[in-house]
N, C-alpha and C positions, 0 to 999 in steps of 0.2 A: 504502583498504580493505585488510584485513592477509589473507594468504594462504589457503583456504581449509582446509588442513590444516598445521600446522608439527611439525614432529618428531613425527610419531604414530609409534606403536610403540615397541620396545626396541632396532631397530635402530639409532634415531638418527642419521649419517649417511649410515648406508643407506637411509633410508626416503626415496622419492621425492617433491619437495616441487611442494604442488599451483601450478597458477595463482592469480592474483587475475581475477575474475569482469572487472575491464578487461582484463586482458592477453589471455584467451579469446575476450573481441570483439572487440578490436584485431585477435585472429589471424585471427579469422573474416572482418572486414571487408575483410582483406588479401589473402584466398584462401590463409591460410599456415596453416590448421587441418588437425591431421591426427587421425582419433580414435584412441583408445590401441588397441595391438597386443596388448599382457600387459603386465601389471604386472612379470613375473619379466625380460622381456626389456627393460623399463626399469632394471631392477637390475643386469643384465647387463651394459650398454651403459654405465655408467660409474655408478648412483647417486645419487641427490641432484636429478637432472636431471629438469624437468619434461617428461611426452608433449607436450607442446605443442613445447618446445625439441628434443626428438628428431627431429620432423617437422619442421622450420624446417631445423636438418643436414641431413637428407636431401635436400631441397630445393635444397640450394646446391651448386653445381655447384665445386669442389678450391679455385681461385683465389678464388673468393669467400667461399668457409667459411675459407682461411685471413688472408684481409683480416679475417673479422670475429673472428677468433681473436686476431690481434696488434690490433682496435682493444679489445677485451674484456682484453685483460694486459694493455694501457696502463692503461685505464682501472682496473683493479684494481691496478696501480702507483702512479694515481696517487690513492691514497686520504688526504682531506682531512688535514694535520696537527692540526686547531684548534689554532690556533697557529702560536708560532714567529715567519719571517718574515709571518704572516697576519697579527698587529696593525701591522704597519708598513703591509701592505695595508688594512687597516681606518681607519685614522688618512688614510691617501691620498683614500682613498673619499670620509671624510666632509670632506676639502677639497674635494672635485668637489662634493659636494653643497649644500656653503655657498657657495662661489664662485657657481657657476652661478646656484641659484634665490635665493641670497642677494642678486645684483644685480637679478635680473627681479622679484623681488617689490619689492625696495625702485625701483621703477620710478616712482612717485608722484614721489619726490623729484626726478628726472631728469626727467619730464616736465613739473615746474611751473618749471623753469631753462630747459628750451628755448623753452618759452611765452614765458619774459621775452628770451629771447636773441633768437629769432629769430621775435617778435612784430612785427606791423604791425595798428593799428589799423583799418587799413582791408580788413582781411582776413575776412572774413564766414565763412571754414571752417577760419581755424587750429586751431582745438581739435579739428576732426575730422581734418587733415593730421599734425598732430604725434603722435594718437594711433598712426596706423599705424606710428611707430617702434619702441615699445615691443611694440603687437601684432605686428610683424614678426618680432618677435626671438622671442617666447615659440612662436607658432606654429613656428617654423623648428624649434624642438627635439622638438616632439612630431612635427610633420612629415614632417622627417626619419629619425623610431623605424626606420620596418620597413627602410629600409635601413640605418640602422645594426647590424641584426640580422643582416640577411645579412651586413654586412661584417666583424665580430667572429666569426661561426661561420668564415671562410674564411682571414682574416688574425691574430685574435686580441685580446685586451685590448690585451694593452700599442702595438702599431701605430697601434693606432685612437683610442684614447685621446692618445696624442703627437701623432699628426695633427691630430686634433680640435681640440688645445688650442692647439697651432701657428695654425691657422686662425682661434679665437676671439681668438687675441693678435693676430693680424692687422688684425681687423676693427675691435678695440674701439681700436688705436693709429692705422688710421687714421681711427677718427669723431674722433679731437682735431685733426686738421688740415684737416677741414670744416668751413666757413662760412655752408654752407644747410642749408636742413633736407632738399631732394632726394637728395642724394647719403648721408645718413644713413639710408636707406631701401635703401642695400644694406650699408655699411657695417657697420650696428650693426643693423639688422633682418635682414635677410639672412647676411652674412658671418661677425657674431659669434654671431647664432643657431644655423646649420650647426653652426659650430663646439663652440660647448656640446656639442651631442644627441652629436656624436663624440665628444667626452670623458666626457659625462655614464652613456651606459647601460653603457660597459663596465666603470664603477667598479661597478655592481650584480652585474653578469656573474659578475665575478673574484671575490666572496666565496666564491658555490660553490663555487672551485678549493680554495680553506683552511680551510672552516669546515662541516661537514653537522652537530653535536650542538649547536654554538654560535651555528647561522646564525641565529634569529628573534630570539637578542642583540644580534649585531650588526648586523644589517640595523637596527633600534631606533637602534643609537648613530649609526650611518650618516647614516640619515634622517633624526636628529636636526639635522644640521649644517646642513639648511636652514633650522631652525626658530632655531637660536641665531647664524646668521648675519643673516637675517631679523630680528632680535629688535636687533643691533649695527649694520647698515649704514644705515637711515635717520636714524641721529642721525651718525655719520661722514660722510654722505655732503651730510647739511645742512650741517655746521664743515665740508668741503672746499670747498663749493659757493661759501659765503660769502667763504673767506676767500683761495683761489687760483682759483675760476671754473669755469666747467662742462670746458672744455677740458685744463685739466690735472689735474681729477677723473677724466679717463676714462684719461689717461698715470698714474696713480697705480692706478687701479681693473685695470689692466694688471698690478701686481708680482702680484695676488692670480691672474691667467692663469698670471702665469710662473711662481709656486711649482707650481698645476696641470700644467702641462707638464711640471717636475720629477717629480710623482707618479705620473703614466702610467710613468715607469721603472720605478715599483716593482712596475708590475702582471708578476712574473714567472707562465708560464701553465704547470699544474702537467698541463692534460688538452691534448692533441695537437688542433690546430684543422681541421677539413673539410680546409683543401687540403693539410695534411700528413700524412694518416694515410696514403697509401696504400701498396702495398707495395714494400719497399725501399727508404723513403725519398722514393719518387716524389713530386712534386709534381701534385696534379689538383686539378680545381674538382667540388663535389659535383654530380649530375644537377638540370638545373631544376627537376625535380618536390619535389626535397629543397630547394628554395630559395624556390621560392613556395609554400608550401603552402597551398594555397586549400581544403585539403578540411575544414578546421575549420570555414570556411560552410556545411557539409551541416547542421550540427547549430542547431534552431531558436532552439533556447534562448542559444546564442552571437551570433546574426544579430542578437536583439530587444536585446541585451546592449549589440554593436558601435554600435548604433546609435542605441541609448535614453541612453548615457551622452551621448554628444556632444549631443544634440537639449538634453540638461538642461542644457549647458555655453553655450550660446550670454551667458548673463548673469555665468558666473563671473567673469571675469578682470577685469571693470566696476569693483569697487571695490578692486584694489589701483593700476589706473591714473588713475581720477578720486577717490576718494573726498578726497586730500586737498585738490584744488583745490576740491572741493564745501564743504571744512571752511573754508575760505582763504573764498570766497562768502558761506556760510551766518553764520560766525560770527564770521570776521577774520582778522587778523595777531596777533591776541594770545594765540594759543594755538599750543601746541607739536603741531602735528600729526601730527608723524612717531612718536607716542604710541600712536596709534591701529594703525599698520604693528605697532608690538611689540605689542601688545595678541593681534593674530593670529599672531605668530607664535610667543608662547607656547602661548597655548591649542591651536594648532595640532599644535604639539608632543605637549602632553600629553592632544590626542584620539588621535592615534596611536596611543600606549603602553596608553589604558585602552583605546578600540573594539579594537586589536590583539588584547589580551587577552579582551577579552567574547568576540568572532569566534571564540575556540578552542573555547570550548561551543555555539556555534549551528551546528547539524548541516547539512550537505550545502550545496545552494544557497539555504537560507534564509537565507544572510549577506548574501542581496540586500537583505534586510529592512532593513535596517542601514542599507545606502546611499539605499534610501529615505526613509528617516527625516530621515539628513543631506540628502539634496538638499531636502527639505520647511521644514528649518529653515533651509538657506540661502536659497532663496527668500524666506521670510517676514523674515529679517534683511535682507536687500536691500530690500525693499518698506519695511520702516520706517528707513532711512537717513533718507529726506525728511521724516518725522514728528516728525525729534530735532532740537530748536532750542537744546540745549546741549549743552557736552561730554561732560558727563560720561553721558550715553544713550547721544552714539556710541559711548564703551569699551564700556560695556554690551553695546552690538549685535557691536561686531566681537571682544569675548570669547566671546559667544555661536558669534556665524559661525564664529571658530575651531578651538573645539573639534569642529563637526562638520566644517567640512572636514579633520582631521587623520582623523577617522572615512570619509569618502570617499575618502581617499588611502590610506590604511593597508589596507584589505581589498579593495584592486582586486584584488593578484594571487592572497589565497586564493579568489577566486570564480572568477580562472579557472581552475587549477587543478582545481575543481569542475567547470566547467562543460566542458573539453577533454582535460582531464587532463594530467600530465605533461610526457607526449612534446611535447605543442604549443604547452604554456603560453607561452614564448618569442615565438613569431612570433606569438601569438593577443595578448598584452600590446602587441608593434609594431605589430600591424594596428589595434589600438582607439587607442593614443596618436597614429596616422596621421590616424588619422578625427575625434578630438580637436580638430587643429591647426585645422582649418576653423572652429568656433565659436572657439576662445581669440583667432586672429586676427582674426574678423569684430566681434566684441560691440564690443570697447572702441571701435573708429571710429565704429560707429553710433550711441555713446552720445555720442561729440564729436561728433557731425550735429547730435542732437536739441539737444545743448547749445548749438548756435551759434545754431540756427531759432528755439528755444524763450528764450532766454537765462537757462534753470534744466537743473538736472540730473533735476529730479524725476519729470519722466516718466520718463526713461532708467534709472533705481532703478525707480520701479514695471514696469517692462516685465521690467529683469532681471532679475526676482521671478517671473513666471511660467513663464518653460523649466527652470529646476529641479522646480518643484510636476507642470507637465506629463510631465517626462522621469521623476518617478519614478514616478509612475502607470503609467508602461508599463511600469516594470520590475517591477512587481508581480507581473505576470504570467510570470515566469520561473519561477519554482519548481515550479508546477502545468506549465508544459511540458515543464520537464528531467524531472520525473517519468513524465510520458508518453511521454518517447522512451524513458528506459529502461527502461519499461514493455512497448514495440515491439521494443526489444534484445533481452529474455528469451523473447518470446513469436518471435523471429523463427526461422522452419523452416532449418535447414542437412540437407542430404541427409537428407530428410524426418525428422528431429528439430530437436525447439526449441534452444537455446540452453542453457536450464536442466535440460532433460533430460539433454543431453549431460555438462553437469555433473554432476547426479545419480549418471550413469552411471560417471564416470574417480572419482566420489569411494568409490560404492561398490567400485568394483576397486580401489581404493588400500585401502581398510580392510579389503578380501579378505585381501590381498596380506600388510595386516601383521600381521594373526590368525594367518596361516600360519605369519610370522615369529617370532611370538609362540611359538607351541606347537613347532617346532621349538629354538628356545631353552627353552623347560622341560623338551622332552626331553634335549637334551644335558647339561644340569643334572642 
């Protein structure tokens, strides 16, 4: 929402600039509202400066108005170059992007190699044991989100990011010198998992340090790297598998870590991190209340959000870990199945860049609308996996599923944004991908349970076809709630006035304020 008055008057940067109707709640809900004094003795006092801002000054007691003075010049220092060293940073990014979910989507392929590796006929639950390797790993990265948020606001991109990728090279170099499938279950589920989520969220982070007029470009080109790595590694990682073995796939799947590692240098960090801002250099850790922010659960419409996405997720992550050994079942060895992985990871792509753009026209929090839609179609593409008794259906179905999951994926964070604003979108993004991790790990084992008990997949497709259709039906209900809280917002009493009164109030003393200014200028004229 754009400011409620901008440059009114002839004074121009005299004229005092209002609030936005969030920042006047925000202050309210803070206890940091102060109503305006005069308009002339806001002109006074320096100008430009909103009454809201006046009273926040007075508020802070020398040491702390001048902490928040030197992190406000930083921060006006460090204003974005678009550009420059930023495409070096951009180019880094979209290798975290490719690497990472480039190897966890192309999971199919690695999980039909461990089956032959370290199959035993007489094993009645392999297909549900080996699935927790790959679910190990995918959950670990959403999992791990909210602490990696705190650990990037305190230490910074490029730390966390080298660390991270240090850790996933760790993992992914020792699953090639195990010989069971137990010890792959911290290895490469665990170990290399961690390791991504530390790499992976501070490649997102660091755009905003270089890019504010350019960012919704290249966050695109970014994102993209999943989708074009995704689209090359299942047909790579089939000629590795063949031709040197699962074990020195994962010593080769290692150089694409280490160029990673490499790129975390580049993340140079342009805005000063929590525990460096303090004054004179001081080293401190921000207060825990700034670190767990739990107060974006006050808000309803965030709660049904956090919790309606994952409820839908219990079936996503099903067909990039079994669909092709369901294709290998269903239809044979004589078909290229690693076909069907690009198939999604195109379309995937190019849902992103259109829903991306639709989402700029659809107003407020009805971009939920959107994710409904997709979760409705992914659901219904999962249910008719087991209906296609040839291939060329399956491309069908999983061109279809990709296009909306790049639409599910693409407008997570303008909804939250909408729905928290801001200041909290961050840690409100980590606490949903946290709660995520729970369905992405659980689905894919349940669906090797059914597949052992059953010896088909096709219940396990029909089941994962239902918590998408369920989860968006609940989220239907968002729009008409964010409406009602901010409904409760305007209407709520502060020293007996409402909210919108108060507004009324500072807006007609501003346009007092600049008629005066006015006719004092055509007098001097």
């Amino acid at each position: 929402m754009s400011p409620v008055g901008e440059g009114l008057g002839p004074g121009g940067d005299d004229a005092a600039a209002l609030p936005t109707y969030e920042e006047a709640v925000s202050g309210v809900e803070n206890g940091d509202y102060r109503p305006p004094e005069a308009p002339r003795a806001s002109q006074e006092r320096g100008g430009g400066e909103s009454l809201l801002a006046e009273g926040e000054k007075r508020r802070k007691p020398p040491a702390a108005a001048a902490a928040a003075a030197g992190g406000e010049a930083a921060l006006a220092a460090a204003e974005p170059p678009e550009g420059g060293w930023g495409w070096v940073v951009m180019l880094a990014s979209m290798w975290c992007n490719g690497a990472v979910f480039g190897i966890q989507n192309s999971c199919g392929v690695l999980f039909k190699s461990m089956l032959a590796e370290f199959g035993d006929p007489h094993d009645t639950q392999l297909t549900f044991r080996t699935a927790w390797v790959s679910s190990l790993s995918m959950g670990m990265i959403f999992f791990c989100s909210p602490i990696v948020s705190i650990f990037t606001n305190i230490f910074g991109c490029r730390k966390v990011a080298v660390v991270g990728a240090a850790v996933a090279f760790i993992g992914l170099l020792s699953s090639s010198f195990v010989r069971t499938l137990g010890p792959l279950y911290f290895t490469y589920g665990i170990l290399f998992g961690c390791g991504c989520s530390f790499a992976y969220q501070p490649s997102l982070v660091i755009l905003g340090h270089y890019f504010k007029k350019r960012l919704g470009l290249v966050n695109g080109i970014v994102t993209a790297g999943s989708s074009l790595f995704t689209v090359a590694l299942p047909f790579l990682l089939s000629v590795l598998i063949k031709s040197v073995g699962l074990y020195n796939t994962f010593r080769i799947l290692c150089v694409f870590i280490a160029i990673l590692f490499l790129a975390g240098f580049t993340y140079k960090p342009l805005v000063p991190t929590a525990k460096g801002s303090g004054e004179k250099g001081k080293k401190h850790f921000p207060p825990a209340k700034q670190i767990f922010n739990f107060s974006i659960f006050k808000s309803v419409s965030y709660r049904i959000w956090a919790f309606g996405i994952p409820a839908a997720l219990f079936g996503y992550f099903i067909p990039y870990v079994h669909l092709l050994k369901h294709v290998k079942e269903r239809i044979g060895d004589d078909v290229q199945d690693e076909t069907l992985l690009l198939c999604l990871g195109l379309t995937s792509g190019a849902g992103r860049l259109i829903f991306g753009r639709i989402a700029d026209y659809v107003p407020g929090a009805k971009k939920i609308y959107l994710q409904v839609i997709s979760f409705f179609f992914i659901g219904l593409m999962s249910m008719m996996i087991p209906l296609c008794y040839s291939f060329g259906s399956l491309i069908a179905v999983c061109l279809f599923m990709g296009i909306f999951d790049g639409c599910f994926i693409s407008i997570m964070a303008p909804i939250a944004f909408e729905l928290v604003g801001a200041k909290d979108v961050s840690q409100a993004i980590g606490f949903l991908l946290g709660f995520m991790s729970i369905p992405m790990t659980v689905g894919p084992p349940v669906a090797g349970i059914l597949r052992d008990y059953l010896g088909t997949y096709d219940v396990a497709f029909y089941l994962a076809g239902i918590p998408p259709i369920v989860g968006g039906a609940v989220l239907c209900f968002i729009p008409w709630v964010h409406e009602k809280e901010k409904a409760k917002e305007r209407a709520r009493p502060v020293n007996g006035e409402t909210m919108e009164k108060m507004l009324k109030i500072e807006n007609a003393a501003m346009l007092d304020s600049d008629e005066k200014n006015s006719k004092e200028f055509e007098t001097v004229i």
